[in-house]
PyMOL Python script that loads the backbone (N, CA, C, O; Angstrom):
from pymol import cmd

cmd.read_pdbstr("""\
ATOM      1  N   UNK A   1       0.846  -1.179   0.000  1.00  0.00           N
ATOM      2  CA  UNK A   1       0.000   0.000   0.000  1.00  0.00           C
ATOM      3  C   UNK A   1       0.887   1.236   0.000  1.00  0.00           C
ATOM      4  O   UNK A   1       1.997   1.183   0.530  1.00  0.00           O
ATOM      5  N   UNK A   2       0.435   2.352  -0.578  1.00  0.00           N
ATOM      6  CA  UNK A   2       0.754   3.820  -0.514  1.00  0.00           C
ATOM      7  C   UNK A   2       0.833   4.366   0.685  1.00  0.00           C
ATOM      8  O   UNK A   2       0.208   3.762   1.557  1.00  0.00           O
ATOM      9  N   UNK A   3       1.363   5.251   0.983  1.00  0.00           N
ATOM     10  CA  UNK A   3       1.153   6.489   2.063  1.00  0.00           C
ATOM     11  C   UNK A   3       1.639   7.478   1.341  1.00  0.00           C
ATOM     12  O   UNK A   3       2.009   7.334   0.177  1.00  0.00           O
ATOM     13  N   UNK A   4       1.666   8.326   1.840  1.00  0.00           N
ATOM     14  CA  UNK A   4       2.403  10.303   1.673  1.00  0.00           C
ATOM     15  C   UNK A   4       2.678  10.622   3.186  1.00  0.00           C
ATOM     16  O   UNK A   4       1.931  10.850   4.138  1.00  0.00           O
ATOM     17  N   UNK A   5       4.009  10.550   3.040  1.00  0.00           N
ATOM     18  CA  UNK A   5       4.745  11.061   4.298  1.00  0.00           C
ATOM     19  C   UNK A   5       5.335  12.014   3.885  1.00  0.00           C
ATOM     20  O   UNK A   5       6.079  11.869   2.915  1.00  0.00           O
ATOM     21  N   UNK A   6       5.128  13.675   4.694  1.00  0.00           N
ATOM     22  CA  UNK A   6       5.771  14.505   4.267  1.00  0.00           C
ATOM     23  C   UNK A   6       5.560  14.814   2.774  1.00  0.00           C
ATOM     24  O   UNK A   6       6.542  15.417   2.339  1.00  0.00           O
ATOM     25  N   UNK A   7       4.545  14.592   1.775  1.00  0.00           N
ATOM     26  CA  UNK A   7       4.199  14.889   0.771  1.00  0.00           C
ATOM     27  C   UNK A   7       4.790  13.887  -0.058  1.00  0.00           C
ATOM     28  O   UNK A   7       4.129  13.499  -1.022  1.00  0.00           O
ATOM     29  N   UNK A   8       6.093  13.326   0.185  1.00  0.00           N
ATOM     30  CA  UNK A   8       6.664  11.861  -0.841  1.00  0.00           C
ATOM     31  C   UNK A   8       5.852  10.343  -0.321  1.00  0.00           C
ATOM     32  O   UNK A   8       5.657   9.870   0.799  1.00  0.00           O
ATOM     33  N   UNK A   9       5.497   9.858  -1.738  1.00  0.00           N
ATOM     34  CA  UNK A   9       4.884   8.625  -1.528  1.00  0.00           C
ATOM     35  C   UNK A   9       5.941   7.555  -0.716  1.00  0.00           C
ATOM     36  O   UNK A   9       7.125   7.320  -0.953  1.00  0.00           O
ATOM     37  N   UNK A  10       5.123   7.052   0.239  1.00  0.00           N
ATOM     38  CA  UNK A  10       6.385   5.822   0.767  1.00  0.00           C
ATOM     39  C   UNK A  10       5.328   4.097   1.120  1.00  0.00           C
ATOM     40  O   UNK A  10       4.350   3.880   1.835  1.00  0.00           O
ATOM     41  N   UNK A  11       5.873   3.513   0.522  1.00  0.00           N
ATOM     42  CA  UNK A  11       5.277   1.977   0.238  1.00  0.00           C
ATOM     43  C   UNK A  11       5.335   1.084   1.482  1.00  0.00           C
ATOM     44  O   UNK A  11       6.411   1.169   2.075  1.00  0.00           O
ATOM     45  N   UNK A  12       4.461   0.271   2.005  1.00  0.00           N
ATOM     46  CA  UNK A  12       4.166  -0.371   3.433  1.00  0.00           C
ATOM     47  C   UNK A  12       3.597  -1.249   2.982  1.00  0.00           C
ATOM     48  O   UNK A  12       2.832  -1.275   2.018  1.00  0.00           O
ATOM     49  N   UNK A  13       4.120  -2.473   4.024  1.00  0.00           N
ATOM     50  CA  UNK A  13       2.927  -3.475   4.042  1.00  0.00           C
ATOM     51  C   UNK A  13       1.462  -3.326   4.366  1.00  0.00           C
ATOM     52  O   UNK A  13       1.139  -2.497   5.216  1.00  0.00           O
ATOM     53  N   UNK A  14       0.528  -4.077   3.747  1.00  0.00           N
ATOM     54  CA  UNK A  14      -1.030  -4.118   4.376  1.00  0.00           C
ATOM     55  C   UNK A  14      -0.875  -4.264   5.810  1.00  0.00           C
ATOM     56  O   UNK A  14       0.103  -4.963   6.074  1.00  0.00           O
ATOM     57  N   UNK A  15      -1.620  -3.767   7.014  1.00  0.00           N
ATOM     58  CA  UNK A  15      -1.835  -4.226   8.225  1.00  0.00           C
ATOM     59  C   UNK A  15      -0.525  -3.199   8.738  1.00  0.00           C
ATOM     60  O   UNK A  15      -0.514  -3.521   9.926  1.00  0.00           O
ATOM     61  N   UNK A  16       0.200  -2.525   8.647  1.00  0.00           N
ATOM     62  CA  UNK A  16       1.707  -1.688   9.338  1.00  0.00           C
ATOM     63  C   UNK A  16       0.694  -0.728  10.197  1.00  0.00           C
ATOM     64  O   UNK A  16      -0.341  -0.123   9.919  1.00  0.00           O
ATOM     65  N   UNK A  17       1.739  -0.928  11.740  1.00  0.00           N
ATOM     66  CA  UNK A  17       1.331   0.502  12.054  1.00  0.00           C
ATOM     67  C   UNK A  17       1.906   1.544  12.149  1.00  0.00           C
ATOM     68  O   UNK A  17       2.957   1.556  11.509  1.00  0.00           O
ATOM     69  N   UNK A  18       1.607   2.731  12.841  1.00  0.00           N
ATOM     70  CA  UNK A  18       2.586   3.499  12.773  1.00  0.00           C
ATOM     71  C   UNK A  18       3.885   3.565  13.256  1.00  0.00           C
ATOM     72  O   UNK A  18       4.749   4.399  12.985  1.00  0.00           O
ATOM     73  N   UNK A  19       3.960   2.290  14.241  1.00  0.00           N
ATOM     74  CA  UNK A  19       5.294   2.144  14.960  1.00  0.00           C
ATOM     75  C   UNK A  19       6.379   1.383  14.024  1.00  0.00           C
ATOM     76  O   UNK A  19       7.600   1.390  14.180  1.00  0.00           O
ATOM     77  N   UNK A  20       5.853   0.918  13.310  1.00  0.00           N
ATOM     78  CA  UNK A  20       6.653  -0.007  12.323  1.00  0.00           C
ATOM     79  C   UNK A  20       7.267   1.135  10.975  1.00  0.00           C
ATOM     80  O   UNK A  20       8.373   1.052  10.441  1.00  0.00           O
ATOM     81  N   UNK A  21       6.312   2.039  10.700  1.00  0.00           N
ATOM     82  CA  UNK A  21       6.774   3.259   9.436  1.00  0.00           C
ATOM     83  C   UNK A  21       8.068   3.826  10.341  1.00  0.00           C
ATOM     84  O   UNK A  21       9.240   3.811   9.965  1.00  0.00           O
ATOM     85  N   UNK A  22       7.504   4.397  11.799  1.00  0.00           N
ATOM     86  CA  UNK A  22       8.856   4.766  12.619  1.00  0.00           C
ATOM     87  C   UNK A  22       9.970   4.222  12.202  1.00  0.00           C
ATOM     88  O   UNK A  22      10.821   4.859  11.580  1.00  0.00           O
ATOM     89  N   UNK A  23      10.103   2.609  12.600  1.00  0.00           N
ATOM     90  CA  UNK A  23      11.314   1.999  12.328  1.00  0.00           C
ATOM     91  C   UNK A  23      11.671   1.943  10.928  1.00  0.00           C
ATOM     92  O   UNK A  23      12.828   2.050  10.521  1.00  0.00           O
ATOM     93  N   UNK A  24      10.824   1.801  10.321  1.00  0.00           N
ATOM     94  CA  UNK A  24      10.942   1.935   8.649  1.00  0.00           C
ATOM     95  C   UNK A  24      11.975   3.434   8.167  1.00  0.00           C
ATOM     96  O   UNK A  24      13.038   3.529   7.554  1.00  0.00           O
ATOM     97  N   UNK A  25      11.223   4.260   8.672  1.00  0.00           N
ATOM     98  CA  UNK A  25      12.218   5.344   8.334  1.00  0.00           C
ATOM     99  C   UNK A  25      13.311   6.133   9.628  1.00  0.00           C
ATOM    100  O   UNK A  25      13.693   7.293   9.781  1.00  0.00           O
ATOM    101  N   UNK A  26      13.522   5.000  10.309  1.00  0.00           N
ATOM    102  CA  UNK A  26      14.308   5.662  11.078  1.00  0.00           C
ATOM    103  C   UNK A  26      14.600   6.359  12.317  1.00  0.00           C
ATOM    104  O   UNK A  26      15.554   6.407  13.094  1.00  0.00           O
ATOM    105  N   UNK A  27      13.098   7.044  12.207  1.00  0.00           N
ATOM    106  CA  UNK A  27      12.986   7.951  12.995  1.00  0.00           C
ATOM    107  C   UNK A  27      13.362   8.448  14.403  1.00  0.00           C
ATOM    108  O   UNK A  27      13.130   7.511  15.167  1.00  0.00           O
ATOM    109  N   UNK A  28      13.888   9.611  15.156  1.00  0.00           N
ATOM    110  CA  UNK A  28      14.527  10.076  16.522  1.00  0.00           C
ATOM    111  C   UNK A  28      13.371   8.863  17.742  1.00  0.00           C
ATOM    112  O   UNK A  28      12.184   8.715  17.449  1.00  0.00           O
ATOM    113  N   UNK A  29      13.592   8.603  18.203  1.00  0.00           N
ATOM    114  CA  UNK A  29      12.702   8.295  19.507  1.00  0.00           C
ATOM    115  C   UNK A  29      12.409   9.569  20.137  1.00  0.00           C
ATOM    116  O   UNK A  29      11.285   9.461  20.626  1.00  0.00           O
ATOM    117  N   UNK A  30      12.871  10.693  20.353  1.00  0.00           N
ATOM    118  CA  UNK A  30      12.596  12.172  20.717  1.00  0.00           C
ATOM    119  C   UNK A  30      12.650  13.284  19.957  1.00  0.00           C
ATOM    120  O   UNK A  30      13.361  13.173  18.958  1.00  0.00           O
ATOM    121  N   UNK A  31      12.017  14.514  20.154  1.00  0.00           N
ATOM    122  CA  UNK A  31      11.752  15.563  19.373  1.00  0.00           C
ATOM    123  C   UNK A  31      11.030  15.548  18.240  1.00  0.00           C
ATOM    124  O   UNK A  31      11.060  16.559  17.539  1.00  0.00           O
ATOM    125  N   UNK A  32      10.319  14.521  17.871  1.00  0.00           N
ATOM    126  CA  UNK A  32       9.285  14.668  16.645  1.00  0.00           C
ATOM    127  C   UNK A  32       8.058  14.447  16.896  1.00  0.00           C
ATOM    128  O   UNK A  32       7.713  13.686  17.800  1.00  0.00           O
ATOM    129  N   UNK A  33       7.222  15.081  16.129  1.00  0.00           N
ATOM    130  CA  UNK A  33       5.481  14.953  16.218  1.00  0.00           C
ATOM    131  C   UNK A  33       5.203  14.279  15.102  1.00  0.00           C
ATOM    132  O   UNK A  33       5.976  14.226  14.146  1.00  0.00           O
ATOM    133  N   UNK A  34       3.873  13.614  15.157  1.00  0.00           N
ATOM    134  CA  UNK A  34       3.546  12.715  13.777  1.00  0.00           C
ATOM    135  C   UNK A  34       1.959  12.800  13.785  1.00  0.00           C
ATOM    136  O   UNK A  34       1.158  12.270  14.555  1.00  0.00           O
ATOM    137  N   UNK A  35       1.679  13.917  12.313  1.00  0.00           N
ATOM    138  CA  UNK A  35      -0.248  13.959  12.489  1.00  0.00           C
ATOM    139  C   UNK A  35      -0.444  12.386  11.405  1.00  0.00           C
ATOM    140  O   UNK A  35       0.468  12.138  10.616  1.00  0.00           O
ATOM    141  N   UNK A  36      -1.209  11.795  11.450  1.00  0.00           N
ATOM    142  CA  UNK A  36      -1.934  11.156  10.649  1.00  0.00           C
ATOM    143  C   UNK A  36      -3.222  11.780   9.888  1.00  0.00           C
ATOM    144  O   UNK A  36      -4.115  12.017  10.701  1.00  0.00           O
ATOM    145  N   UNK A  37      -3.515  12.061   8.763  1.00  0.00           N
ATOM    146  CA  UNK A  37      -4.546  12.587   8.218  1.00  0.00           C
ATOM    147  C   UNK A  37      -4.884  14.101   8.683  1.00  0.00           C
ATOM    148  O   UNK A  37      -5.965  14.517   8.263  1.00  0.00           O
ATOM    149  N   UNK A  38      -4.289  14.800   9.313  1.00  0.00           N
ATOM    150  CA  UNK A  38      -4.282  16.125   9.914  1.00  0.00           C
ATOM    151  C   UNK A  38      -4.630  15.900  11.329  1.00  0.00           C
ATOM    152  O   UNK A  38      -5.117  16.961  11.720  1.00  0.00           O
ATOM    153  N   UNK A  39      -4.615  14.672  12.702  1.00  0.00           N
ATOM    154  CA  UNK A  39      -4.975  14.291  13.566  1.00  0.00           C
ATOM    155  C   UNK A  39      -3.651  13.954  14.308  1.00  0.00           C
ATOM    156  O   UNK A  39      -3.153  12.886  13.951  1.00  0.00           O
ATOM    157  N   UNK A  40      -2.952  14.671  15.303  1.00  0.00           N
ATOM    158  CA  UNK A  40      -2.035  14.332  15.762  1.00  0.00           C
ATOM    159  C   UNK A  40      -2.230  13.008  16.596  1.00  0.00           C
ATOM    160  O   UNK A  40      -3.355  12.735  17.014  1.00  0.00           O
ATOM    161  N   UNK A  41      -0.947  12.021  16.894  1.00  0.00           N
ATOM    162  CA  UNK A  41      -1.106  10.821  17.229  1.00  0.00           C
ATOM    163  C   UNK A  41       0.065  10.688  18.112  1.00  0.00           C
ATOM    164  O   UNK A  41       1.225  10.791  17.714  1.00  0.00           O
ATOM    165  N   UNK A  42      -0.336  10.422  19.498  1.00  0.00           N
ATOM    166  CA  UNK A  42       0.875  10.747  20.309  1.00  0.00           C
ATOM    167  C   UNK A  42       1.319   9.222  20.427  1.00  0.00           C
ATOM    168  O   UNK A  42       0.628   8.205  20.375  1.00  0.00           O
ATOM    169  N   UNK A  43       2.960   9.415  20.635  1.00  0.00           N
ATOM    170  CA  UNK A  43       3.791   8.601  20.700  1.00  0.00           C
ATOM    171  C   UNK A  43       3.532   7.056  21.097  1.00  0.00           C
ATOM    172  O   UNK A  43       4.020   6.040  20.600  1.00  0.00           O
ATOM    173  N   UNK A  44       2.388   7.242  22.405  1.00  0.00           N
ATOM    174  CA  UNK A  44       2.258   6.095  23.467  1.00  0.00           C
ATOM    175  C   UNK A  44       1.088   5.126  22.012  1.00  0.00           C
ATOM    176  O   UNK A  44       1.088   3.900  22.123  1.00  0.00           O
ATOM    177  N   UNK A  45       0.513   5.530  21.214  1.00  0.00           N
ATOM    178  CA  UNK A  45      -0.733   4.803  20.677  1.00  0.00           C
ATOM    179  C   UNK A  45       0.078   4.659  19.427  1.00  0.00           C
ATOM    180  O   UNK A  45      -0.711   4.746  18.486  1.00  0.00           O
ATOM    181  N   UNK A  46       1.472   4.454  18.933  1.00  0.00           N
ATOM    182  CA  UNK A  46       1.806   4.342  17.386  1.00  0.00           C
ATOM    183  C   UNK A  46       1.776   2.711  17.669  1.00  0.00           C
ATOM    184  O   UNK A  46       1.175   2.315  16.671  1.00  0.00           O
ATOM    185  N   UNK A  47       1.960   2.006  18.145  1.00  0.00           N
ATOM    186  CA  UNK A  47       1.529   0.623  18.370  1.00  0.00           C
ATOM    187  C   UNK A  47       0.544   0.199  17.964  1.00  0.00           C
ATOM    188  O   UNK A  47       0.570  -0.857  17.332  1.00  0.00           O
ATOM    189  N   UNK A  48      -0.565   0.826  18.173  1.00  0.00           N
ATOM    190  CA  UNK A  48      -1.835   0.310  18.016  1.00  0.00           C
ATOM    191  C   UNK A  48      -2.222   0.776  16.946  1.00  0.00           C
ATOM    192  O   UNK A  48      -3.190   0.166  16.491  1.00  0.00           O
ATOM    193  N   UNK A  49      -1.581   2.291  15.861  1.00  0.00           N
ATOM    194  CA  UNK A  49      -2.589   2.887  15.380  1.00  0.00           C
ATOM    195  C   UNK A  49      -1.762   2.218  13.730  1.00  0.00           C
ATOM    196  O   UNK A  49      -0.660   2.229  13.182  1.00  0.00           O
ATOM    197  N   UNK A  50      -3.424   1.597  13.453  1.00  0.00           N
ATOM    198  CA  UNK A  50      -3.310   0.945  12.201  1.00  0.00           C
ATOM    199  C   UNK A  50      -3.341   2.314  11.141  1.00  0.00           C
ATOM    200  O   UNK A  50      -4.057   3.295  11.339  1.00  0.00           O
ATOM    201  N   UNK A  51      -2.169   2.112   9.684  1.00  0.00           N
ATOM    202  CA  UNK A  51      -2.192   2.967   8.685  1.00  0.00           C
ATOM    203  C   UNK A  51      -2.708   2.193   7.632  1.00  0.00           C
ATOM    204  O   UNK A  51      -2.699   0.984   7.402  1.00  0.00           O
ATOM    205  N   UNK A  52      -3.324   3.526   6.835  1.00  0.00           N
ATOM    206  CA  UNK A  52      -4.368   2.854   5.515  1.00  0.00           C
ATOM    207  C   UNK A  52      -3.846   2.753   4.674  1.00  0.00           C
ATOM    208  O   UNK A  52      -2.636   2.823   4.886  1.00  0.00           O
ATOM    209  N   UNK A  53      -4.236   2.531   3.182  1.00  0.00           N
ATOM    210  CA  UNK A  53      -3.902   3.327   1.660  1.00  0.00           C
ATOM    211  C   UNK A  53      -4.170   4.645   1.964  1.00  0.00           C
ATOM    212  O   UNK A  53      -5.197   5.178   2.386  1.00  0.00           O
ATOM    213  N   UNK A  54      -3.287   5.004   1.734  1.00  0.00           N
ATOM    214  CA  UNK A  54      -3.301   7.013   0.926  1.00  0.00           C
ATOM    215  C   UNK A  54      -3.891   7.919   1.976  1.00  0.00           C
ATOM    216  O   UNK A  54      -4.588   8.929   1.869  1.00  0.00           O
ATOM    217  N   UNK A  55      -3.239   7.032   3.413  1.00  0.00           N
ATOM    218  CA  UNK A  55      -2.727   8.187   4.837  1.00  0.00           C
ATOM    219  C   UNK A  55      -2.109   8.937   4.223  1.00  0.00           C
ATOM    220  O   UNK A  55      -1.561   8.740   3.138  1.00  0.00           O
ATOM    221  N   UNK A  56      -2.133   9.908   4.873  1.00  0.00           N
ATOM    222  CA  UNK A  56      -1.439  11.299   4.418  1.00  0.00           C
ATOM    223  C   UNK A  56      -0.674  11.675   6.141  1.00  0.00           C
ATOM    224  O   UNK A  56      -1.434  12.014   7.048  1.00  0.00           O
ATOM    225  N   UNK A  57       0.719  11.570   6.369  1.00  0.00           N
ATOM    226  CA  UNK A  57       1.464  11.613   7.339  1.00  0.00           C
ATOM    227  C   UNK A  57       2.593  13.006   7.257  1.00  0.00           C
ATOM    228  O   UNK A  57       3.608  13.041   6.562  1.00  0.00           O
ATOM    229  N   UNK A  58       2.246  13.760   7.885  1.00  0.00           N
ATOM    230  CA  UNK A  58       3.514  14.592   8.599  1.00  0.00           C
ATOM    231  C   UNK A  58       4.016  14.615   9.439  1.00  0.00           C
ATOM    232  O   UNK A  58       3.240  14.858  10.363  1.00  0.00           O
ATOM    233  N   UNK A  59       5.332  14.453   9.870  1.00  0.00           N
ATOM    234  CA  UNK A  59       6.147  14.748  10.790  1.00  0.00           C
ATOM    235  C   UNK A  59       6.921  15.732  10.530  1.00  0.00           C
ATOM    236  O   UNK A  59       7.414  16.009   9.437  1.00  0.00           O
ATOM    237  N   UNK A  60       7.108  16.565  12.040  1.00  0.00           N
ATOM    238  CA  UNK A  60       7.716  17.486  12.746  1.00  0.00           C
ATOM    239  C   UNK A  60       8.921  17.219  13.257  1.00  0.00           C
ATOM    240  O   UNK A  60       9.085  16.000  13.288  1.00  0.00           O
ATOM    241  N   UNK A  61       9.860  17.825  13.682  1.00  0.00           N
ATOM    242  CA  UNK A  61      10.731  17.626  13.870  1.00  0.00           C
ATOM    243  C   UNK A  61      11.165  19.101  14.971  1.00  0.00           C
ATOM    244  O   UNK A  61      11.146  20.136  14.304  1.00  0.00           O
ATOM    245  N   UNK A  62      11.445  19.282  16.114  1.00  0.00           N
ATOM    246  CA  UNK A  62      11.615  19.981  16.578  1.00  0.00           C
ATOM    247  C   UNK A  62      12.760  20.493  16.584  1.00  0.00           C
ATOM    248  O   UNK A  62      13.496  19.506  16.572  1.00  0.00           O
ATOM    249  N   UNK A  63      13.633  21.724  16.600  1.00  0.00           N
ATOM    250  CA  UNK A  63      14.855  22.574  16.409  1.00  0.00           C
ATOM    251  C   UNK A  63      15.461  23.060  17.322  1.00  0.00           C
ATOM    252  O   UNK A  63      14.653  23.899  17.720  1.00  0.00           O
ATOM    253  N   UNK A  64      16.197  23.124  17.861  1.00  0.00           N
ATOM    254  CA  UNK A  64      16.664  24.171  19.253  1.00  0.00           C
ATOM    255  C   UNK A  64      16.959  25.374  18.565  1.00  0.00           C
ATOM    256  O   UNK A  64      17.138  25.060  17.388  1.00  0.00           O
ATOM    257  N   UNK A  65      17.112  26.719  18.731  1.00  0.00           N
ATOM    258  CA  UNK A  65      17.852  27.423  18.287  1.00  0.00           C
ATOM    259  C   UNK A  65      17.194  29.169  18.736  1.00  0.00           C
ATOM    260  O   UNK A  65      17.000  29.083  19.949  1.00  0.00           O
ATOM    261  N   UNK A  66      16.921  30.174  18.421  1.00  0.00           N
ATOM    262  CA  UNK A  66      16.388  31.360  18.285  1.00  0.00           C
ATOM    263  C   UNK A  66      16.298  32.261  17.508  1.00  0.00           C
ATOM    264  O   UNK A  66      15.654  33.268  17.802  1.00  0.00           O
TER     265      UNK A  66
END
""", "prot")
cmd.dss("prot")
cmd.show_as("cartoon", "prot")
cmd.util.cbc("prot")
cmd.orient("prot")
């Protein structure tokens, strides 16, 4: 299946959740946010939270700086 992460298409198995795209791409264990469909999805529920065809995913990434 499809997704759009960050606007680029990225390919998943049927049934993935969001904790598995995490490991898929890598991702910090700290400083990032992740909306699903424009619905933010906090960290503790990416286990559980099943992704579709043609989720639409952004992540954040937080900056230190001023």
């Amino acid at each position: 299946m499809d997704i759009k992460v960050n606007g680029e298409v990225v390919s998943l198995n049927e049934g993935n959740m969001l904790s598995d795209l995490a490991v898929q791409l890598n991702l910090p264990k700290n400083g990032i946010a992740v909306a699903v469909n424009q619905e933010m999805v906090p960290r503790e529920s990416w286990n559980g939270f099943s992704l579709k065809e043609n989720d639409e995913i952004i992540i954040i990434t937080a900056v230190c700086g001023g």
